[in-house]
N, C-alpha and C positions, 0 to 999 in steps of 0.2 A: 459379506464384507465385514470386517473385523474391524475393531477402533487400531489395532497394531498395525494394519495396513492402512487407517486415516490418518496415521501420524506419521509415517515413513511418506507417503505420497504430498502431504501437507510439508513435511520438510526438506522434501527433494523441489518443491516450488519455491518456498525460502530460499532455500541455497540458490538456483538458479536467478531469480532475481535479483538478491542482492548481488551477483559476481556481476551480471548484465547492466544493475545498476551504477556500480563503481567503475564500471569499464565502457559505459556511452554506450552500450552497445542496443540501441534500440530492436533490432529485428529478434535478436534474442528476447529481450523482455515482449513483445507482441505474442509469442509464441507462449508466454504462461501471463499473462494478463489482458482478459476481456477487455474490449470494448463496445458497448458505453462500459466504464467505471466508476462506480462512486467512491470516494477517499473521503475522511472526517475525521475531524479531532473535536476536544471540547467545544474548541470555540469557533469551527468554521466547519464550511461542506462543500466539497467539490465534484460535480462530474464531467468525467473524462468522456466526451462524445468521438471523439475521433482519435487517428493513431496519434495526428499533429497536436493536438491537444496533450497526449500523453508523452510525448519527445518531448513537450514543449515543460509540463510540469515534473516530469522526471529528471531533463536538465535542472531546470530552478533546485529541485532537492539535491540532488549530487553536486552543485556548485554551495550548496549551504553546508554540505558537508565535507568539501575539499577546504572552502575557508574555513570552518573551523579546525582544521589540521587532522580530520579523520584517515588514518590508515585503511584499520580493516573495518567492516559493518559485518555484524554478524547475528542474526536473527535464529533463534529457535524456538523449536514448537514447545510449547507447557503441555498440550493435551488439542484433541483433535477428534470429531467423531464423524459417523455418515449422520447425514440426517436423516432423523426419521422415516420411514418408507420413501426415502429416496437414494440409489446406490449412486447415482452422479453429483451427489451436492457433499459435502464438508464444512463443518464450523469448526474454527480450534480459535487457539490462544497462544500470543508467542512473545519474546520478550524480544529485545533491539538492544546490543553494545555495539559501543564503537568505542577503538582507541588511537591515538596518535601518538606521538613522539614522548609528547608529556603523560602518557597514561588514558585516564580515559578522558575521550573528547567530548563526548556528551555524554549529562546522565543515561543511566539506563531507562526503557521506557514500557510498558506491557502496550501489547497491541486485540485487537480481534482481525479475523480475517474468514470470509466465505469464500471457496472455489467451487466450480464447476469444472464437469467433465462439457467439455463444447465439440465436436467433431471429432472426438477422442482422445482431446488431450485438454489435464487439467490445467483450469485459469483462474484468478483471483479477480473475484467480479464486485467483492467489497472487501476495504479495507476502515480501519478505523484504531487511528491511534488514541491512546489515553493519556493524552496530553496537549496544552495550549500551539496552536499551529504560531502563536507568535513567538514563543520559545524555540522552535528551529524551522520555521515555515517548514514544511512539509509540504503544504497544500501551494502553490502558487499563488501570493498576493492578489495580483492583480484581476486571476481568473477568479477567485475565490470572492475577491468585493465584487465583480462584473455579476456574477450569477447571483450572490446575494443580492445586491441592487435590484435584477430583473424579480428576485421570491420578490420582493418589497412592493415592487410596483405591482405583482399579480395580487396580492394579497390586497391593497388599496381598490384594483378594479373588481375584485369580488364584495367589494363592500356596500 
């Protein structure tokens, strides 16, 4: 496996989910994003245990970027490899624009992202943006303070 072929398969997953993402299209996105999921930005963490959980925080993001008048989302890879002695895993790097009507809707952002091959088809099984989830939630508010609360309270009963 060649890094040329980690970055073409790395952004044929990009592409597919962001078009799935702009277009609601849940069963589509299922098909290149694992579940469990974890997603994370600076300042939160989120995992995605179920598909409903992933409809659920995938809506939340495409309604944060239909209001801020995003057109197109278009993600691509910076660089992608196999992981070391593994031919089914992937780490790369990709960047995030979006534009709208007035130009661009949100700053641009860099990301990280891990896929597996899972039953033979690849999925993004983490993602993690490099940026505050309060600047364009990404993460789901609500799931995001819910799970954090539950770390709080494990972290108190391990004490």
């Amino acid at each position: 496996m060649t890094q040329s072929e980690a970055v073409r398969i790395y952004q044929e997953n990009l592409n597919v989910v962001s078009r799935a993402l702009m277009e609601g299209d849940l069963q589509l996105m299922m098909r290149h994003i694992a579940v469990p999921n974890m997603m994370s930005t600076n300042d939160t963490e989120i995992v995605m245990s179920s598909p409903e959980e992933l409809d659920l925080v995938m809506s939340d993001f495409r309604n944060q970027l239909l209001d801020r008048g995003v057109e197109t989302y278009v993600r691509t890879c910076l660089d992608a490899a196999f992981v070391v002695g593994r031919d089914d895993m992937i780490a790369g790097r990709h960047k995030t624009e979006t534009t709208g009507k007035q130009g661009v809707a949100v700053p641009e952002y860099l990301n990280h992202m891990v896929l597996m091959r899972i039953d033979g088809q690849w999925k993004g099984i983490w993602l993690q943006a490099i940026m505050d989830n309060t600047k364009l939630q990404i993460l789901s508010p609500d799931i995001a303070a819910a799970q954090a609360e539950a770390r709080r309270m494990l972290n108190k009963l391990r004490r």
